[in-house]
C-alpha positions in Angstrom: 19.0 -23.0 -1.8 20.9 -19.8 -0.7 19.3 -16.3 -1.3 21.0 -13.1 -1.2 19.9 -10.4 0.8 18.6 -8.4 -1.8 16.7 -11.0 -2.8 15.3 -11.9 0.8 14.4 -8.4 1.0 12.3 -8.8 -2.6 10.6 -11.4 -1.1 9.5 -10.0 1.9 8.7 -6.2 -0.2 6.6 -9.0 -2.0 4.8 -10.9 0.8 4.1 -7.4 2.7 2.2 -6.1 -1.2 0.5 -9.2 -1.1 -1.0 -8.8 2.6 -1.8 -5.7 1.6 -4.0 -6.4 -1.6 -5.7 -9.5 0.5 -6.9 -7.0 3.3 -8.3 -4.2 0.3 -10.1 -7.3 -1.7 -11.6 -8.7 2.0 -12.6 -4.7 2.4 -14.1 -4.8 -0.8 -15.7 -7.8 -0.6 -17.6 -6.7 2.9 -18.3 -3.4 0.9 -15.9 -1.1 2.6 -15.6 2.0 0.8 -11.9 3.3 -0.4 -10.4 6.2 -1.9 -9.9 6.3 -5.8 -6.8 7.4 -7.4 -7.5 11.8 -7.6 -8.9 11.0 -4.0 -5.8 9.8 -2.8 -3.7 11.9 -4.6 -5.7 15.0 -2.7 -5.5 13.7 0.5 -1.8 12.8 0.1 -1.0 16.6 -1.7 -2.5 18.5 1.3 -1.0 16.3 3.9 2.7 17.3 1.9 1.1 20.8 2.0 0.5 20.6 6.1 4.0 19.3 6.3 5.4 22.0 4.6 3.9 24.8 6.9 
């Protein structure tokens, strides 16, 4: 079966999220603390504003 690039590229985007959401859950699971949603959006607003400067 032949896939298109686009489509390889879907995969991989896909593949690379799933990594991703194993390594938070494994976090989670050995009770590593994250960052909820207004946390993140703080950090990532003053990290725009200290790019800006």
């Amino acid at each position: 079966m032949k896939m298109g690039i686009d489509a390889l590229e879907k995969c991989e985007q896909m593949l690379q999220l799933q990594e991703m959401l194993l390594e938070v859950e494994e976090n989670r699971l050995r009770g590593k603390r994250g960052h909820s949603i207004e946390e993140a959006d703080e950090i990532l607003r003053n990290v725009i504003d200290e790019a800006a400067r």
